[in-house]
C-alpha positions as CSV (number, residue, x, y, z in Angstrom):
1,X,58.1,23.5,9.7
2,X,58.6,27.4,9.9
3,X,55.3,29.7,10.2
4,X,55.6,33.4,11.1
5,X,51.9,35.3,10.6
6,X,50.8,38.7,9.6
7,X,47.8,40.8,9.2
8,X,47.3,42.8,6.1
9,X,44.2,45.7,6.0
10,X,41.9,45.3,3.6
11,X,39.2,48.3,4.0
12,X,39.7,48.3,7.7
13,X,39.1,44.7,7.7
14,X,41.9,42.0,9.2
15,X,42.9,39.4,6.5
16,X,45.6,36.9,8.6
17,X,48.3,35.4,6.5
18,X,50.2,32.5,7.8
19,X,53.4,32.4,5.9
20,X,54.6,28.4,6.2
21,X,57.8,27.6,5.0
22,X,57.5,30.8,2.8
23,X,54.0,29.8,1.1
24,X,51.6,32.3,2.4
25,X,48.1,30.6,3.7
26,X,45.0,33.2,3.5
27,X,43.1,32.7,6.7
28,X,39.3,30.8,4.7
29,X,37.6,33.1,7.3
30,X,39.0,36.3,7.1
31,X,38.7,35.8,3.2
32,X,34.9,34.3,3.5
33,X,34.2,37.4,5.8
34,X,35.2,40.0,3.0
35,X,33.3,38.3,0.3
36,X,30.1,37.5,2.3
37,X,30.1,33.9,1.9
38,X,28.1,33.2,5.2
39,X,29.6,29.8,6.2
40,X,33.5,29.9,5.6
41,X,33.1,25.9,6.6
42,X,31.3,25.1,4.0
43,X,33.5,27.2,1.5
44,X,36.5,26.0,2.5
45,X,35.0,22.3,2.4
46,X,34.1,22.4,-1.5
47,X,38.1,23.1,-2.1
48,X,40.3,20.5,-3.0
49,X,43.1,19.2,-0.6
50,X,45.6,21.0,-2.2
51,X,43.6,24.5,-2.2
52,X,43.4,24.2,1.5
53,X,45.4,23.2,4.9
54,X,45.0,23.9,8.5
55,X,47.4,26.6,10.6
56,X,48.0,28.0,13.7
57,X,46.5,31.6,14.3
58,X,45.9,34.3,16.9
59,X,42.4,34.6,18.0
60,X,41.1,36.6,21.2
61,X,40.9,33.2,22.5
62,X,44.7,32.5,22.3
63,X,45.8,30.3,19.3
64,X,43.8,28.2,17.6
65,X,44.0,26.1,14.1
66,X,42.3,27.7,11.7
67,X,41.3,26.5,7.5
68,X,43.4,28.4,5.3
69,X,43.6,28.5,1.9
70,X,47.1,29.0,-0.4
71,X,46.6,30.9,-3.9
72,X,45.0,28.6,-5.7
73,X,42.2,28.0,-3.0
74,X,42.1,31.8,-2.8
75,X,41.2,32.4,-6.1
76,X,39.0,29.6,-6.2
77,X,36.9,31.2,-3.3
78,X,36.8,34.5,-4.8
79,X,35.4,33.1,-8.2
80,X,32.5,31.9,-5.6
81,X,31.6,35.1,-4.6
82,X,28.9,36.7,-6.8
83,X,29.5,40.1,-4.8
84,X,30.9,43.4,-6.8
85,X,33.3,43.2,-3.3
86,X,34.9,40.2,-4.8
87,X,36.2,42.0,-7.8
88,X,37.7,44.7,-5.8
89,X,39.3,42.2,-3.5
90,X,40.8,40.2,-5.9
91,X,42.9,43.3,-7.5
92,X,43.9,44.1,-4.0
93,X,45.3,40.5,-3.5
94,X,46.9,40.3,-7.1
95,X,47.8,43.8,-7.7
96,X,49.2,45.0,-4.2
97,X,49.3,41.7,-1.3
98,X,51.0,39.1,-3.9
99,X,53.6,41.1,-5.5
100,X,54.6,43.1,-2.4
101,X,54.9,39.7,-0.5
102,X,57.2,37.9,-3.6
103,X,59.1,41.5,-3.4
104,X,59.8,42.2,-0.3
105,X,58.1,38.9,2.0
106,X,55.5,40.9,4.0
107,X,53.2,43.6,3.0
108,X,53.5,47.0,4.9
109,X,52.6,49.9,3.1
110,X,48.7,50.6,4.2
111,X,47.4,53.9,2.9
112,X,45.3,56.0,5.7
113,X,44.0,58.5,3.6
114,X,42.9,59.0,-0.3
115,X,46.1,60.9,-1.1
116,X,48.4,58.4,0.7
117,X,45.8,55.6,-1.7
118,X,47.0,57.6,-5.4
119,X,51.0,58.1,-4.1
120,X,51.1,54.1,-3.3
121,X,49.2,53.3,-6.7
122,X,52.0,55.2,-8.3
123,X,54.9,54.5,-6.6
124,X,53.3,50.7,-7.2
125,X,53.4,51.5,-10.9
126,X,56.9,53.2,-11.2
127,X,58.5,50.4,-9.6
128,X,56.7,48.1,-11.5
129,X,58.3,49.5,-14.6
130,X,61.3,49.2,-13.2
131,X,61.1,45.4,-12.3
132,X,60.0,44.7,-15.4
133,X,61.6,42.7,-18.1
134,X,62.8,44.0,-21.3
135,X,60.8,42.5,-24.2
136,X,63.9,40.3,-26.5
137,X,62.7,37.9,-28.1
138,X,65.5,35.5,-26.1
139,X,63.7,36.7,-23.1
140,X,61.3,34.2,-24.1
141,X,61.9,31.6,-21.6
142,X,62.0,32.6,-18.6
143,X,62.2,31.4,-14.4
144,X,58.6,30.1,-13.7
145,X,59.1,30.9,-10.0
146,X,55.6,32.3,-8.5
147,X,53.3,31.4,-11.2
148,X,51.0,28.9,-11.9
149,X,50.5,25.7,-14.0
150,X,47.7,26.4,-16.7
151,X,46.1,23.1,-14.9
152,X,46.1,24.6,-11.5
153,X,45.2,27.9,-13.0
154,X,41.9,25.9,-14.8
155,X,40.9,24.3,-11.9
156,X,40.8,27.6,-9.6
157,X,38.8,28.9,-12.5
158,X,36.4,25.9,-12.3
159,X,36.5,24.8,-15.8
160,X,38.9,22.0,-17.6
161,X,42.5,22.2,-18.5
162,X,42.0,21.6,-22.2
163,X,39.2,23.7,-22.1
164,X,41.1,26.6,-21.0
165,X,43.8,26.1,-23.7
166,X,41.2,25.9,-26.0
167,X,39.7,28.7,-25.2
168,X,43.0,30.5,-25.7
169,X,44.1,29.4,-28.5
170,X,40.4,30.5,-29.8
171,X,41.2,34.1,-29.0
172,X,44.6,34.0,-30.1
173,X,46.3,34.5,-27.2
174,X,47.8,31.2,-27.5
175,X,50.0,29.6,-30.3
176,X,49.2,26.3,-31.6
177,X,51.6,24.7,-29.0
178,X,50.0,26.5,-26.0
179,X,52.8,28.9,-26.1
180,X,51.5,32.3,-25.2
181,X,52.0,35.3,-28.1
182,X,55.2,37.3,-27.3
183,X,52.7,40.3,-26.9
184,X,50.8,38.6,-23.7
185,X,54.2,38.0,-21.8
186,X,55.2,41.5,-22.5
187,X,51.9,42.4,-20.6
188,X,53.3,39.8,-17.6
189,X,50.2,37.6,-18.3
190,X,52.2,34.8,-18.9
191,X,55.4,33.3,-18.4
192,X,57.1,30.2,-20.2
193,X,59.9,27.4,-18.8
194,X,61.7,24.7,-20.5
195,X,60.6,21.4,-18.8
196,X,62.8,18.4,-19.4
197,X,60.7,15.3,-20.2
198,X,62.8,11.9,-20.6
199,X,61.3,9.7,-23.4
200,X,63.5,6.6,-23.4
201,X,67.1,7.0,-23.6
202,X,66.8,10.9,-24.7
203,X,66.1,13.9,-22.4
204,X,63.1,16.8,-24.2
205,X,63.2,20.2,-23.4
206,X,59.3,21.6,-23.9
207,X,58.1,24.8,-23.5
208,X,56.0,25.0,-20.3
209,X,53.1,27.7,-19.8
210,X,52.7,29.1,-16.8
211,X,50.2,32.1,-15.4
212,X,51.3,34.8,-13.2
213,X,49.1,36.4,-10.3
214,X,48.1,39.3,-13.2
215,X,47.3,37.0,-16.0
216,X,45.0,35.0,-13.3
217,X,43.1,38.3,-12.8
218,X,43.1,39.0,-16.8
219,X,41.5,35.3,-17.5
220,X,39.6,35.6,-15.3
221,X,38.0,39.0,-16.5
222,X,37.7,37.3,-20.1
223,X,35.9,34.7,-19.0
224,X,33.2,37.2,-17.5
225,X,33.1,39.3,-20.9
226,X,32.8,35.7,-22.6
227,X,30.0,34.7,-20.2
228,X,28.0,37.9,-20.7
């Protein structure tokens, strides 16, 4: 089992990732620290098993295991956090950590200074626009690699499966058969896979909807506006 670790800056503040066998593992207290959720036992505790796992990470004591969370369990702990930080740190992680990780595998590119801060966010955007898809209506189905299942995606947002297609399909984001509108994977919200499913002696291909980092983030934010 590989595992190579980094540390990325968030506002001066250390957040270990533990990249094993190319999945990267937040560190839950590094994370809990940034949020100020006081006990990052308990946090981490209230995740399920597959939000969570246990690595090996520096600490001024020499190695030690440490809880660490995966995306899923990521999100989930920033949805706990009723701080205005958590907001902030989530676009961080889904706007500049996630991306620049799938991109490149590590994150380097730390701005010291407010200038250096508006060059990144626009060199972030220009190569955005070059890494993203044309919109063709054949470029419907595409490689689901990096995102997540709408049930993963549901339960991160602490709510039901169903309930979250429902609640798409309600604002028309959704088609009748959970596909997403053309418009919403355009905006890299969404992207859709053909899933084979054998049903006797024949072999279905289904559309599959699946949620990037972005449309996580986007969900999220309409489930706030929704709540308020």
């Amino acid at each position: 089992m590989s595992q190579l670790e980094r540390v990325f800056n968030y506002r001066g503040k250390g957040v270990r990732v533990v990249f094993k066998n190319g999945e990267p593992l937040f560190v839950a207290a590094d994370v809990c620290r940034i949020l100020e959720i006081g006990n990052s036992r308990d946090a981490a505790a209230r995740l399920d098993d597959d939000e969570k796992g246990v690595v090996l990470t520096d600490t001024p004591g020499g190695p030690q295991e440490m809880t660490a969370v995966n995306e899923p369990g990521l999100y989930h702990l920033i949805l706990s956090s009723r701080k205005p930080e958590a907001r902030a740190f989530k676009r961080w992680v889904t706007h500049e950590v996630l991306p620049s990780i799938r991109r490149t595998g590590s994150y380097h590119r730390i701005p010291q200074t407010y200038p250096e801060a508006l060059r990144l966010a626009a060199d972030l955007a220009e190569e955005n626009q070059k890494l993203r898809p044309k919109a063709e209506a054949h470029d419907l189905f595409m490689d689901g690699k990096n995102a997540q299942s709408m049930g993963v995606v549901a339960k991160s947002l602490n709510m039901g499966r169903n309930r979250l297609f429902g609640m798409l399909r309600d604002k028309k984001i959704l088609m009748a058969n959970n596909v997403p509108y053309q418009e919403f994977i355009e905006r890299g919200y969404f992207r859709v896979i053909e899933k084979s499913i054998v049903m006797g002696d024949q072999t279905i291909n289904k559309p599959q909807t699946l949620v990037t980092a972005k449309g996580v983030d986007w969900i999220g934010r309409l489930l706030k506006g929704a709540a308020s």
